[in-house]
C-alpha positions as CSV (number, residue, x, y, z in Angstrom):
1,X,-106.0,45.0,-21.2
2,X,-106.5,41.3,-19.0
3,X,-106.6,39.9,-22.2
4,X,-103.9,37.3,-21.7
5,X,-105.1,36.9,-18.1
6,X,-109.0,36.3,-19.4
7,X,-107.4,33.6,-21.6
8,X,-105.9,31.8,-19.2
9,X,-108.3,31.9,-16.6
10,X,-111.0,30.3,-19.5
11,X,-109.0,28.0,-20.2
12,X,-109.1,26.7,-16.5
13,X,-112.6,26.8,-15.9
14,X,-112.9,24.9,-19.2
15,X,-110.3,22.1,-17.7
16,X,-113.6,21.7,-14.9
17,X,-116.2,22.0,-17.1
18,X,-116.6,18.4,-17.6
19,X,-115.9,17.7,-13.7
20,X,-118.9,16.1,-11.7
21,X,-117.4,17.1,-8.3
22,X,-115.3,19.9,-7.1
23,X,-112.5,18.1,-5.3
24,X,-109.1,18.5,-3.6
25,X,-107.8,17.2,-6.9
26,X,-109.4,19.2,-9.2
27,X,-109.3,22.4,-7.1
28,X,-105.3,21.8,-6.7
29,X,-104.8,22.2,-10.2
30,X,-107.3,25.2,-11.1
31,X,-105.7,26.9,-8.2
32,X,-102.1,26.2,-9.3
33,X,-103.3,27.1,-13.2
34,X,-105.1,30.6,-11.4
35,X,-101.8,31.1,-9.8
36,X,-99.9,31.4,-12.8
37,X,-102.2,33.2,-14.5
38,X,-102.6,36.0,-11.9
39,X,-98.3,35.9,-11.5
40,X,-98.4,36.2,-15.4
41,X,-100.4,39.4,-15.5
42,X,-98.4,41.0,-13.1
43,X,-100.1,40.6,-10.2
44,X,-98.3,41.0,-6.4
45,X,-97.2,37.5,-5.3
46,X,-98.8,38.0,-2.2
47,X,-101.8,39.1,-3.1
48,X,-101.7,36.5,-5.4
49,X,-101.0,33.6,-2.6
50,X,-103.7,35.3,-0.6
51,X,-106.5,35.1,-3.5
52,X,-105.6,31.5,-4.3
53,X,-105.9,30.3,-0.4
54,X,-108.9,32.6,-0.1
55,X,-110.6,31.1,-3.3
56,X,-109.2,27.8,-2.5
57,X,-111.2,27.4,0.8
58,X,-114.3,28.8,-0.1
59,X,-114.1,26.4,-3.4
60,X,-113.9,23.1,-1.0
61,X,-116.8,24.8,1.7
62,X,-119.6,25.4,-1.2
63,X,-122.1,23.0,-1.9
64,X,-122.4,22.8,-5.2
65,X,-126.3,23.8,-5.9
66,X,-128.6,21.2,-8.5
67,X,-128.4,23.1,-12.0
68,X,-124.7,24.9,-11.1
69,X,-121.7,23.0,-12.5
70,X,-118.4,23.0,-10.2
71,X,-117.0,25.2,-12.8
72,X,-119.9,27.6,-13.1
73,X,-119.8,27.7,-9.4
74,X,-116.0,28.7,-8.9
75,X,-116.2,31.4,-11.7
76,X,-118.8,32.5,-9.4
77,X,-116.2,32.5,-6.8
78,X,-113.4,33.7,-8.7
79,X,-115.8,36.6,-9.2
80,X,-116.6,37.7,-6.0
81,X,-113.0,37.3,-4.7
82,X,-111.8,39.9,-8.0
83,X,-114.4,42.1,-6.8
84,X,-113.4,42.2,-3.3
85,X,-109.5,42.4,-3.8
86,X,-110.5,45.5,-6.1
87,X,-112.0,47.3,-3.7
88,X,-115.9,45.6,-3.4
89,X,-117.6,48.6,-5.0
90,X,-117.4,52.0,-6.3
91,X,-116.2,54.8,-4.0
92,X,-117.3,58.1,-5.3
93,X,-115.3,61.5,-4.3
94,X,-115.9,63.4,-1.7
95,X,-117.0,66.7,-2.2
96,X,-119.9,67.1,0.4
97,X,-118.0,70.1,2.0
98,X,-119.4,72.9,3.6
99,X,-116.5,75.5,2.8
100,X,-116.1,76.4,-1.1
101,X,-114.8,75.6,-2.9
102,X,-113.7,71.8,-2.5
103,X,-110.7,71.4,-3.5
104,X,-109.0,68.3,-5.0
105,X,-105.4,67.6,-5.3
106,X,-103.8,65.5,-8.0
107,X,-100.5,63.8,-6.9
108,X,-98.4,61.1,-9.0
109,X,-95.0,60.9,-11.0
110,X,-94.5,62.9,-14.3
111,X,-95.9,60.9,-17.2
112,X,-98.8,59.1,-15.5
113,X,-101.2,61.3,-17.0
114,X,-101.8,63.6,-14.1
115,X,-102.3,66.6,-16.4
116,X,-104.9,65.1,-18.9
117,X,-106.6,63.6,-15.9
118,X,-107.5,66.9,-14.4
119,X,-108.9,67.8,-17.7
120,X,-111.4,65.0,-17.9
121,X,-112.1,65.2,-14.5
122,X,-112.9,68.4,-14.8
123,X,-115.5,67.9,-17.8
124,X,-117.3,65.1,-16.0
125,X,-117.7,67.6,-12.9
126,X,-118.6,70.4,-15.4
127,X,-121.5,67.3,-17.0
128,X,-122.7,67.0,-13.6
129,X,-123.6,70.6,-12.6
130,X,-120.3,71.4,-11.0
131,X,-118.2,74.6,-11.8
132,X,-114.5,73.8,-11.7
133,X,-111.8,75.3,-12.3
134,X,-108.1,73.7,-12.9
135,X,-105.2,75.0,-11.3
136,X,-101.3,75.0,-12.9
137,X,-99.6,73.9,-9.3
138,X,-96.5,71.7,-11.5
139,X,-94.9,75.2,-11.6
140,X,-91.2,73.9,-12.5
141,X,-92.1,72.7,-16.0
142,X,-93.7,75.3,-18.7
143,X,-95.3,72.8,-20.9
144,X,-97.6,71.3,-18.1
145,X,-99.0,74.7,-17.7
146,X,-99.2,75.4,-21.5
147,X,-100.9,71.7,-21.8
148,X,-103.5,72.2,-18.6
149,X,-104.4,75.3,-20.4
150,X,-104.3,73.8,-23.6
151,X,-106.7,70.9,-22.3
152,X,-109.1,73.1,-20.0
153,X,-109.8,75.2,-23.4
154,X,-110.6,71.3,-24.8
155,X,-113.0,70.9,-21.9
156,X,-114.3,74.6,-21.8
157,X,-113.0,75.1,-17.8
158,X,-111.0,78.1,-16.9
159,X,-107.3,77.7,-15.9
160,X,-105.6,79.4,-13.0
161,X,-101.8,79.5,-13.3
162,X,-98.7,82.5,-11.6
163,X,-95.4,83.4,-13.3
164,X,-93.2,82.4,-10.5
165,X,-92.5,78.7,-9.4
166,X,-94.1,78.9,-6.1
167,X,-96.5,75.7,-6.4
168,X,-98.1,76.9,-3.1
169,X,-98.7,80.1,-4.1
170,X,-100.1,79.3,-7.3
171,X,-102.6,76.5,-5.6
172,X,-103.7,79.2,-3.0
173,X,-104.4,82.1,-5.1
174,X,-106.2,79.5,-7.3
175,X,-108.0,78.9,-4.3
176,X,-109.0,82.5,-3.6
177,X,-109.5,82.9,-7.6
178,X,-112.3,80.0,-8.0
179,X,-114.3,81.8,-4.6
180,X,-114.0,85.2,-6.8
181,X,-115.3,84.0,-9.7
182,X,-117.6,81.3,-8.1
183,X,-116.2,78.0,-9.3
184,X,-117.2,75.6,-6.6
185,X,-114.9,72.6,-7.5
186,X,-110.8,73.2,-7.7
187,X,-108.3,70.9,-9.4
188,X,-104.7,71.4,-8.7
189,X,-102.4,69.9,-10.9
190,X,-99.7,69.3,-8.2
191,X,-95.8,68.5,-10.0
192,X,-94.2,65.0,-10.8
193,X,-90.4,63.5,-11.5
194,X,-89.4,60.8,-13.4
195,X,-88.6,59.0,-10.1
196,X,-89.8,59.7,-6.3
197,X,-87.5,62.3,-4.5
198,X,-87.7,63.6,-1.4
199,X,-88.7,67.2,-3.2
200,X,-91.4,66.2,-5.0
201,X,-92.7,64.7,-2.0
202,X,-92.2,67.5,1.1
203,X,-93.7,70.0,-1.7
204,X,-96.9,67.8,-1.6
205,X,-97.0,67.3,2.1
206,X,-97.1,71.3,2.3
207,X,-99.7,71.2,0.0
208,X,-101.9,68.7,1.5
209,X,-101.0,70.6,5.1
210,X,-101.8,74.2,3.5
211,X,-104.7,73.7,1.5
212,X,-106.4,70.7,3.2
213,X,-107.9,69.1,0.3
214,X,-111.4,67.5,0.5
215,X,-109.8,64.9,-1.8
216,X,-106.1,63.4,-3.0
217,X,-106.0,61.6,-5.5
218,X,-103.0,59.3,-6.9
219,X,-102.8,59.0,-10.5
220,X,-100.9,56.1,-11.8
221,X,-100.1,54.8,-15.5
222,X,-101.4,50.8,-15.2
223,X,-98.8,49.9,-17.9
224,X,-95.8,50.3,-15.9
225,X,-97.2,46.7,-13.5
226,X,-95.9,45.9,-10.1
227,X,-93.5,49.9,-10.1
228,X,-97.0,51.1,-10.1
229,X,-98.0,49.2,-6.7
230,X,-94.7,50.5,-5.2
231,X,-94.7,54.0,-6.3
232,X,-98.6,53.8,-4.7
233,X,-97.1,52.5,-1.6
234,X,-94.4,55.8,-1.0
235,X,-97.0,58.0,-2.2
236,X,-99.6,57.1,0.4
237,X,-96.7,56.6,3.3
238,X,-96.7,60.2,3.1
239,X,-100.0,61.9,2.0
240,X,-102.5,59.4,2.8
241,X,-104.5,59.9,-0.3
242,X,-108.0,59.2,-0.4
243,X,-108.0,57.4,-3.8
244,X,-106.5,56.4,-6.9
245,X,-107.0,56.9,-10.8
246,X,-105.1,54.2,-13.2
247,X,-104.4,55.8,-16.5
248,X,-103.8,54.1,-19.4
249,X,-105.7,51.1,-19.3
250,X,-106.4,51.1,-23.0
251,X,-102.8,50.0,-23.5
252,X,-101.8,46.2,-23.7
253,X,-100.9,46.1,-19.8
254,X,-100.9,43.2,-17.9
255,X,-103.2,44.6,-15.2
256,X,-101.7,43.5,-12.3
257,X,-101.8,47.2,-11.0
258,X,-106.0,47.3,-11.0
259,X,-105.7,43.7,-9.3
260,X,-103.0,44.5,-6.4
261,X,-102.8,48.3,-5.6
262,X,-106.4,48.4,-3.5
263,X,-104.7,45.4,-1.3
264,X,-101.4,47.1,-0.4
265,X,-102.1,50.7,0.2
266,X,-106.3,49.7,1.5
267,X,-107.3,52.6,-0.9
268,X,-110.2,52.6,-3.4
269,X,-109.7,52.9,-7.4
270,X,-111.9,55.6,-8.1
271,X,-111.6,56.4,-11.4
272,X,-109.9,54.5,-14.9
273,X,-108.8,56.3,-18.0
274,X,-109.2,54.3,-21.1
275,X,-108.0,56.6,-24.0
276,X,-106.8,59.7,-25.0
277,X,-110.1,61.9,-25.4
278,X,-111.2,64.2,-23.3
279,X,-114.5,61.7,-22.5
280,X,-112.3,58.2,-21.7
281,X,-112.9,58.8,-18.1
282,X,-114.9,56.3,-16.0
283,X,-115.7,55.1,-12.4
284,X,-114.1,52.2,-11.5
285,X,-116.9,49.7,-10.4
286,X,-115.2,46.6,-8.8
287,X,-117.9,44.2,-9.8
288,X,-117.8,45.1,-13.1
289,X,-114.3,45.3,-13.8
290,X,-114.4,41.6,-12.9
291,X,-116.7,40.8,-15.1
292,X,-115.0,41.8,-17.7
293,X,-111.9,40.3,-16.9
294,X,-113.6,36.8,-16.7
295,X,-115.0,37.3,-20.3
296,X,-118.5,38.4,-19.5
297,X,-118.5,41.8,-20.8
298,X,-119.9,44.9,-18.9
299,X,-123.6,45.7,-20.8
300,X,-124.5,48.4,-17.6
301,X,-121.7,50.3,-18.3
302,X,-122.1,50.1,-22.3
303,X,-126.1,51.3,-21.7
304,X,-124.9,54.0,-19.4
305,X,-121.9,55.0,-21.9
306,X,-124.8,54.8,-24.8
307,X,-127.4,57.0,-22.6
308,X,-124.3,59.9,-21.7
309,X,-122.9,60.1,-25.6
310,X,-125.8,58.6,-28.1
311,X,-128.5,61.5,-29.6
312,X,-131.6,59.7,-29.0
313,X,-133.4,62.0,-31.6
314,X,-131.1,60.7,-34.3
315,X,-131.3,57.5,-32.7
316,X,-134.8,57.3,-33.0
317,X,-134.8,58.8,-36.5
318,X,-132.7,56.5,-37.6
319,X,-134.9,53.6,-36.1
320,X,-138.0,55.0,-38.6
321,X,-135.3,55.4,-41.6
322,X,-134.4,51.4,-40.7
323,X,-138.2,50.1,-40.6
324,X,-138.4,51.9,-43.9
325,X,-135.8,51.0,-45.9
326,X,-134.6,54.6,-46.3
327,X,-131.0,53.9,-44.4
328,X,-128.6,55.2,-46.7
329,X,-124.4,56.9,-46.7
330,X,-126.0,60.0,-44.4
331,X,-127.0,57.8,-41.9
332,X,-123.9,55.7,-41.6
333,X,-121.7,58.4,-41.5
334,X,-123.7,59.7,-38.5
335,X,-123.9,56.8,-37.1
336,X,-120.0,56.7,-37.2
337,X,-119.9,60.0,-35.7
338,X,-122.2,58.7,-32.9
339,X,-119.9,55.5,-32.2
340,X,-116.9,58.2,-31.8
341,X,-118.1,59.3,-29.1
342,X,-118.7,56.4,-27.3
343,X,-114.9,56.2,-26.4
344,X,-112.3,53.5,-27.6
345,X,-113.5,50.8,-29.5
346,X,-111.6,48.2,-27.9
347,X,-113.4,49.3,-24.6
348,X,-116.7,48.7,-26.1
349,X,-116.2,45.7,-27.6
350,X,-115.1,44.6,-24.5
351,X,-117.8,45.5,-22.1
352,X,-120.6,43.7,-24.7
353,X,-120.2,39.6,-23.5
354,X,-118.5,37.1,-26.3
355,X,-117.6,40.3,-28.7
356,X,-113.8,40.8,-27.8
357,X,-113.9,37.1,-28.9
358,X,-115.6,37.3,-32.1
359,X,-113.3,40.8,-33.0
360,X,-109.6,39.7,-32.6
361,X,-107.6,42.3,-30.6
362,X,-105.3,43.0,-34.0
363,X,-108.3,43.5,-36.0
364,X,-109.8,46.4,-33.5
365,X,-105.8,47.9,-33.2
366,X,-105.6,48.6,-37.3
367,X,-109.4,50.2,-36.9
368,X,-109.7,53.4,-38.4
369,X,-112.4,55.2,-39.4
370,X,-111.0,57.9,-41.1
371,X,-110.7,56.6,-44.6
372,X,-114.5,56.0,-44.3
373,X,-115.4,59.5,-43.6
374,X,-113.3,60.7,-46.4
375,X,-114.5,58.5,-49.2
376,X,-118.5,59.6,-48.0
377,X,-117.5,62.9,-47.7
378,X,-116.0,63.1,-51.6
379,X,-119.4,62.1,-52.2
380,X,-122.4,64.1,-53.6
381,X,-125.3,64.5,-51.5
382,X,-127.0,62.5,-54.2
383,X,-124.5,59.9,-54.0
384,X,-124.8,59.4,-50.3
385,X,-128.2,59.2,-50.1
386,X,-128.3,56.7,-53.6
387,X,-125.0,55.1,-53.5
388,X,-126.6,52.8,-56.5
389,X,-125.7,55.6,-58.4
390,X,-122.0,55.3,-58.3
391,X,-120.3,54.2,-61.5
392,X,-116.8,53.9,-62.4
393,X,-115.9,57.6,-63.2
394,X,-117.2,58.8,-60.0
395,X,-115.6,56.2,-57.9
396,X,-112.0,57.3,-59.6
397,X,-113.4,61.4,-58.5
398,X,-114.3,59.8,-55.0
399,X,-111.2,57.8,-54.4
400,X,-109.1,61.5,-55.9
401,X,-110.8,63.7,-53.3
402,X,-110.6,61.1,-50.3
403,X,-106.7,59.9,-50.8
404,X,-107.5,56.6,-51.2
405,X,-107.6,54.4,-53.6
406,X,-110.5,52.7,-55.6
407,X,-110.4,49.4,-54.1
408,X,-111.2,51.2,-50.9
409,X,-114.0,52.7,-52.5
410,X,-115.1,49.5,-54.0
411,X,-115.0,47.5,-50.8
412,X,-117.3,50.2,-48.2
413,X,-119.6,50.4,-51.2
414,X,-119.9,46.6,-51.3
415,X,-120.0,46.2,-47.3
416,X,-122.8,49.0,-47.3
417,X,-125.1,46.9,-49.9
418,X,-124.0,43.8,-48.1
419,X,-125.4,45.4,-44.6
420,X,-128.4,47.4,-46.5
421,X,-129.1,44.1,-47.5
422,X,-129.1,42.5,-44.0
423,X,-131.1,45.1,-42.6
424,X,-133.6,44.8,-44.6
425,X,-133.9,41.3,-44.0
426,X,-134.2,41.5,-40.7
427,X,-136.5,44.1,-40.7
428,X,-139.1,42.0,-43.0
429,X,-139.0,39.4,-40.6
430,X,-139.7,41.5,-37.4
431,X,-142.4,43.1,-39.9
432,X,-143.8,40.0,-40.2
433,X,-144.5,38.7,-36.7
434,X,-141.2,36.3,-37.1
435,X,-138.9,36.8,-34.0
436,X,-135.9,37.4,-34.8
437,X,-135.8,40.4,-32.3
438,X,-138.7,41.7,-30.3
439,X,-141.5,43.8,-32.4
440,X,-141.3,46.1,-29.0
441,X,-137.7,46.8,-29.1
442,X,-136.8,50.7,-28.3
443,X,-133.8,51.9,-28.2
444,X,-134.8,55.1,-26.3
445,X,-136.3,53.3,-23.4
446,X,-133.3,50.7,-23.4
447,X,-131.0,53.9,-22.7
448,X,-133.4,55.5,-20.4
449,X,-133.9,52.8,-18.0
């Protein structure tokens, strides 16, 4: 997502790269270019008209610093001002209750991703020593039960749901379940419509009235742009939630949700989901979202990402295998599996400065590492760990047993030599003394800093 939006915006700060001064001139036209840009992604026009004037006067009152180029200083700017009209920094929940169990309710229209929300909110809690368990309060439609239960069996977290369609029952008898069986976090999965009724809405007011959450939180799908702002706005006219989650943001939205809904309803983004898996949950950190958007990648999040998913004893094995040549189809494949879990590629490549441009959106779309894994795993152990061995009969048997074909067999064995190769390059050189990378480098410190 911001894709188009990052484009545009680069090419305005190019347009005053080669600027001596930042003038009204100059200024006039980045903030008309900005404008467009920010109206093209989606964005509310007036917090659009507000971010230009804002970023406009505080472009004119700097003084440009010896070393700082006018553009380099209003992408400092432009910076600051996405970071602040995003919320300024991260707002974590609020759980510091002294009755148990806290209790968080989950509020938003049907199809926003309420249900698989809870479930990945409830295995980040479970990560960090909580106990939660969900609760089935969308009593009017069987398959979000059957999927909540479905999901918390994903997650390993025990699922509270009633027979009847009584969602306050079922949210207070979840309630009284998670004190019984000491759960100290609960998650009620509150029902949705297609649309905003005034159903849908007095059933959450009771809610919010009977059970007194510690925490609301409005879940909204970032693909459906300015409806998403609006929906926000009748949602917190009547429960004055406490924070919002945008779903979805690993879809080609324009963004103009992430960049308006903090300004209109004055509540914090907490959390974004950016994929399907149960681990594509993550705090939403103004600052760093903005970064991203203006191209310069997010490398705290990808080191934090790489610390919570990476096994640093394979990690560091694989470090040895690397210094000694020894890297062979074994280690890949792990490596793969390692990656995996690191979340949506597109995410990554994102948050790691220059990469999105150097990997074309359509390339990452058509990734898929499934035909991969099945041509190593048709292999023979002694095939994986000496691919060298490989003729032509047993890349016909490996292309048989992994449904593909032999040019596809051909071509990973090829790439493997190719990076083998490179590896082992580099690794001569940093042998050497020659620095190509630093002779200290350690990936297990990197991730535990």
């Amino acid at each position: 997502m911001f894709d188009n939006l990052s484009d545009k915006l680069e090419a305005t700060f190019k347009k005053l790269a080669g600027q001596a001064t930042i003038n009204e001139v100059n200024i006039g036209i980045a903030m008309r270019d900005i404008k467009r840009a920010l109206l093209g992604a989606d964005v509310n026009y007036k917090v659009t008209k507000k971010f230009v004037e804002d970023v406009r006067e505080k472009a004119l009152g700097e003084q440009v610093v010896k070393s700082v180029s006018p553009a380099q200083m209003i992408v400092k700017i432009v910076s600051d001002e996405l970071t602040e009209l995003m919320g300024g920094e991260n707002k974590p929940l609020n759980l510091a209750t002294n009755k148990l169990p806290a209790v968080i309710m989950v509020a938003g229209l049907q199809g926003s991703g309420k249900t698989t929300f809870c479930a990945k909110l409830a295995k980040r809690l479970k990560k960090n020593g909580k106990h939660p368990l969900l609760v089935a309060a969308d009593v009017y439609r069987p398959a979000a039960i059957a999927q909540l239960k479905t999901m918390g069996d994903q997650v390993d977290v025990p699922v509270f749901s009633i027979d009847a369609q009584d969602a306050l029952k079922a949210a207070l008898d979840g309630v009284d379940e998670a004190r019984k069986i000491g759960c100290d976090v609960v998650i009620v999965d509150t029902a949705g419509r297609l649309q905003v009724d005034e159903g849908m809405m007095a059933e959450a007011e009771s809610l919010k009235k009977q059970l007194s959450p510690d925490e609301i939180l409005f879940v909204v799908d970032a693909m459906i742009g300015q409806e998403a702002v609006n929906t926000a706005k009748v949602f917190n006219e009547r429960l004055d939630f406490d924070g919002v989650v945008l779903t979805k943001l690993d879809g080609d939205a324009r963004g103009g949700a992430a960049l308006s809904i903090k300004h209109v309803v004055d509540k914090p983004i907490k959390f974004m989901s950016v994929g399907e898996k149960v681990d594509d949950l993550d705090l939403f950190y103004p600052d760093r979202m903005a970064q991203r958007i203006l191209g310069m990648g997010d490398i705290v999040s990808f080191v934090e990402k790489a610390q919570e998913t990476l096994d640093l004893e394979k990690t560091r094995t694989m470090q040895t295998r690397l210094m000694k040549n020894e890297f062979d189809l074994n280690d890949f494949f792990d490596q793969l599996q390692q990656l995996k879990k690191m979340g949506s590629i597109q995410g990554l490549v994102e948050m790691v400065p220059g990469l999105n441009k150097m990997i074309p959106k359509q390339d990452l779309d058509g990734l898929d590492f499934k035909p991969i894994e099945a041509i190593i795993c048709s292999m023979t152990k002694a095939e994986r760990q000496a691919p060298e061995i490989i003729n032509g009969s047993r890349r016909m048997r490996i292309a048989s047993g992994s449904g593909t074909k032999v040019q596809d067999v051909n071509m990973l064995l090829k790439q493997f030599k190719e990076m083998k190769k490179m590896m082992s390059s580099v690794t001569k050189m940093t042998k050497s003394g020659r620095k190509i990378m630093p002779q200290n480098l350690n990936l297990e410190k990197l991730l535990k800093r």
